[in-house]
C-alpha positions as CSV (number, residue, x, y, z in Angstrom):
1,X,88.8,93.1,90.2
2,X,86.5,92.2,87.1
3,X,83.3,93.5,86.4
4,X,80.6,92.2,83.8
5,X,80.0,93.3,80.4
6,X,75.8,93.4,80.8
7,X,77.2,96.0,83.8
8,X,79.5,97.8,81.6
9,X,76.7,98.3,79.0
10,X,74.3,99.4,81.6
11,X,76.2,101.7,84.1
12,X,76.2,105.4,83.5
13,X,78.7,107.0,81.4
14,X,81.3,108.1,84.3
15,X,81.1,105.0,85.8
16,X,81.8,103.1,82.4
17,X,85.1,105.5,82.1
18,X,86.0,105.2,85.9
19,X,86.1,101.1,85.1
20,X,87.6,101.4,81.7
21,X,89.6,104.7,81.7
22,X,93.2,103.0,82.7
23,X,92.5,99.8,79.5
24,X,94.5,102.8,77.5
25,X,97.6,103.7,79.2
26,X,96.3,107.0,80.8
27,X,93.8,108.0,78.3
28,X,90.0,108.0,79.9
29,X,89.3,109.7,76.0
30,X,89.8,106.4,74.5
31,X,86.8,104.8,76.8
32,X,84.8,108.3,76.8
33,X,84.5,108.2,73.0
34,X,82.6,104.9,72.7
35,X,80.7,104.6,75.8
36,X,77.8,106.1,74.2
37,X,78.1,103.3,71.6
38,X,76.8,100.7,74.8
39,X,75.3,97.9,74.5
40,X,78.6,95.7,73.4
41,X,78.2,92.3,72.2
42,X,81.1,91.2,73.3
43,X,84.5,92.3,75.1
44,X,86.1,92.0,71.5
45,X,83.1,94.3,70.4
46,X,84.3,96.8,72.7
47,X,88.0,96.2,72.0
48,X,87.5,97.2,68.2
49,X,85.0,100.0,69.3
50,X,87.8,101.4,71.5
51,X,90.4,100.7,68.6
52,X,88.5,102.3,66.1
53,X,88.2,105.8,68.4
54,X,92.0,105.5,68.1
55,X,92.0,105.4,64.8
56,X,89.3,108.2,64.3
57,X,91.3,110.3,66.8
58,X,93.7,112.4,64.4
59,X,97.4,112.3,64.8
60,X,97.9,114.3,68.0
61,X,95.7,112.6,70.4
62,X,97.1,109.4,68.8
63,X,100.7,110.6,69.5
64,X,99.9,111.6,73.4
65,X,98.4,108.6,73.7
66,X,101.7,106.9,72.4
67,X,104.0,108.8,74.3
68,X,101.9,108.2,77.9
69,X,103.5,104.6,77.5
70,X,106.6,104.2,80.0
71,X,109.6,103.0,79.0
72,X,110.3,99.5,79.3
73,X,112.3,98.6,82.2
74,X,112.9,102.6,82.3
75,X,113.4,105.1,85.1
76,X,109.3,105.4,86.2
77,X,110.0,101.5,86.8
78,X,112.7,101.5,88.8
79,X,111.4,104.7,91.0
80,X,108.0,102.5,91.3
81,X,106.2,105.2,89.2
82,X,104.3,103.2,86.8
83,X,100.7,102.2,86.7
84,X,99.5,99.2,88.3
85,X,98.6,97.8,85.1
86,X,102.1,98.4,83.3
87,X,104.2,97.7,86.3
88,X,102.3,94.1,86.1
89,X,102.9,93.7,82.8
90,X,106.5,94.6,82.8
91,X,107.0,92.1,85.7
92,X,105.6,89.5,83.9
93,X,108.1,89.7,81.7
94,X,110.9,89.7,84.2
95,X,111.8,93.4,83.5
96,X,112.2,93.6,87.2
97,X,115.1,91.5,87.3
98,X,117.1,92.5,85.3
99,X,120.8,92.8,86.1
100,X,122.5,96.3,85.8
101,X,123.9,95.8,82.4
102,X,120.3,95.2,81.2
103,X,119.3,97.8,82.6
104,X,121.7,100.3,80.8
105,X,121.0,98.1,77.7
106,X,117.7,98.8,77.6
107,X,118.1,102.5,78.8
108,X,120.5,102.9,75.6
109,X,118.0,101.4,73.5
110,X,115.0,103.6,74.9
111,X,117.3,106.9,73.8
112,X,118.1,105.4,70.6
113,X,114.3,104.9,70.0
114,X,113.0,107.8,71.3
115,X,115.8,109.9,69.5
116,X,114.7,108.5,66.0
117,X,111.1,108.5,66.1
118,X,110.0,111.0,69.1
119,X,108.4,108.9,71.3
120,X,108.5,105.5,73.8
121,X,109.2,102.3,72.6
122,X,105.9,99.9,73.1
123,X,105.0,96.4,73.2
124,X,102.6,94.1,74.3
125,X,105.3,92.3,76.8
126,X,102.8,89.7,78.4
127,X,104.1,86.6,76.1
128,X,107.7,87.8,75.9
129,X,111.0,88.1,78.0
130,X,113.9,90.1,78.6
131,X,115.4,88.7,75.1
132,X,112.8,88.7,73.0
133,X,111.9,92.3,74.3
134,X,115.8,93.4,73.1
135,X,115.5,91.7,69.5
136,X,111.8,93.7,69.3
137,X,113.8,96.7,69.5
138,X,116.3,96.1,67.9
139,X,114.3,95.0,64.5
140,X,112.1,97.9,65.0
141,X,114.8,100.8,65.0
142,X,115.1,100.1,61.6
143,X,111.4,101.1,60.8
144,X,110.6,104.0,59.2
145,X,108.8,106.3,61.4
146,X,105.5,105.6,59.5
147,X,106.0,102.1,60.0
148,X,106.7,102.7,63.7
149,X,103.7,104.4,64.3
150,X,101.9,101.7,63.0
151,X,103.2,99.6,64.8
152,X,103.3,101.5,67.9
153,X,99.4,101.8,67.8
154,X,98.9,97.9,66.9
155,X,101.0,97.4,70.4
156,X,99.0,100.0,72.1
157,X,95.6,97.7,70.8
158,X,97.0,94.8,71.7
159,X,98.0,95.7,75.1
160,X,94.3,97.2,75.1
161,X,92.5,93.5,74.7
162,X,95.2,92.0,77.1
163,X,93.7,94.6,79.7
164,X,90.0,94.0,78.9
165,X,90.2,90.8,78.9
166,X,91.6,91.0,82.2
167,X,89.2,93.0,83.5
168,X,85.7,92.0,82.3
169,X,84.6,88.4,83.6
170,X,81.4,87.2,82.3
C-alpha cells in the first residue's frame, strides 16, 4: 500500500503516525516528532526531518531505537516473528535460505556483536546477500563502539528512506 505525500502533509497527526509509525523499526516517536513539521517538500524532506529527530533524540532513545532491530537471519526470523517490513527485507536478501551452517554463522556473529557493543547488528540489506552481509560484519566488529553507533544509526537512516520510498507514491 502507498499513500501520497500532499495526504501525508494534510492528514491529522495520528493518522500521519498510523501511516508512518513502522518507517522506524518500531518507533512511532521517530514519525510523532516531526509531523508537526508538515507540509514536506519532498519524501527526502521528510526522510532528513525524521533523521534529524534521531539525531536530536539523546542517547537513550537512540539506543532503544537501535536495539528494536532484529537480528539478521536471527531467532525472531526463523519463529516468523519479525515485522512485515524486516522480514521483506531480510528475504530479499536471501536470509531465508540459508543452509544450517549459515545459520549458526550468523547466530555466532550476532553474539559476538551484541557482546562487544550491547546491541543488534544493523544494515540496510536490500542491495546485499548472504556474503556480503557476513564480510559487513565481520569489518564492522573491529569498530570501536563510537564508530559502531554511528554506523548503526546511518543503517537505521538508510533503511528509513528504503521504507519511505516504498511507501509514498506520488
Amino acid at each position: 500500500m502507498t499513500v501520497s505525500l500532499d495526504k501525508l502533509n494534510t492528514c491529522s497527526d495520528s493518522d500521519f503516525v498510523a501511516a508512518l509509525g513502522a518507517v522506524f523499526e518500531h518507533s512511532p516517536w521517530v514519525a510523532e516528532a516531526v509531523a508537526g513539521d508538515r507540509p514536506f517538500s519532498s519524501v527526502g524532506a521528510l526522510h532528513a526531518a525524521m533523521v534529524a529527530a534521531i539525531g536530536r533524540a539523546g542517547e537513550e532513545p537512540q539506543l532503544k531505537l537501535i536495539c528494536a532491530h532484529p537480528d539478521l537471519a536471527g531467532k525472531a526470523a526463523l519463529a516468523g516473528e519479525l515485522t512485515a517490513e524486516s522480514t521483506s527485507e531480510q528475504k530479499g536478501a536471501g536470509l531465508d535460505r540459508l543452509t544450517a551452517e549459515e545459520y549458526e554463522r550468523f547466530h555466532k556473529l550476532n553474539d559476538a556483536y551484541k557482546a562487544r557493543f550491547g546491541f543488534p547488528f544493523i544494515l540496510a540489506v536490500r542491495g546485499h546477500d548472504k556474503h556480503s552481509i557476513l564480510g559487513s560484519f565481520e569489518r564492522r566488529l573491529k569498530h570501536s563502539p563510537e564508530e559502531e553507533k554511528a554506523e548503526a544509526l546511518a543503517q537505521i537512516a538508510r533503511i528509513g528512506e528504503f521504507r519511505l520510498n516504498d511507501l509514498i507514491g506520488e
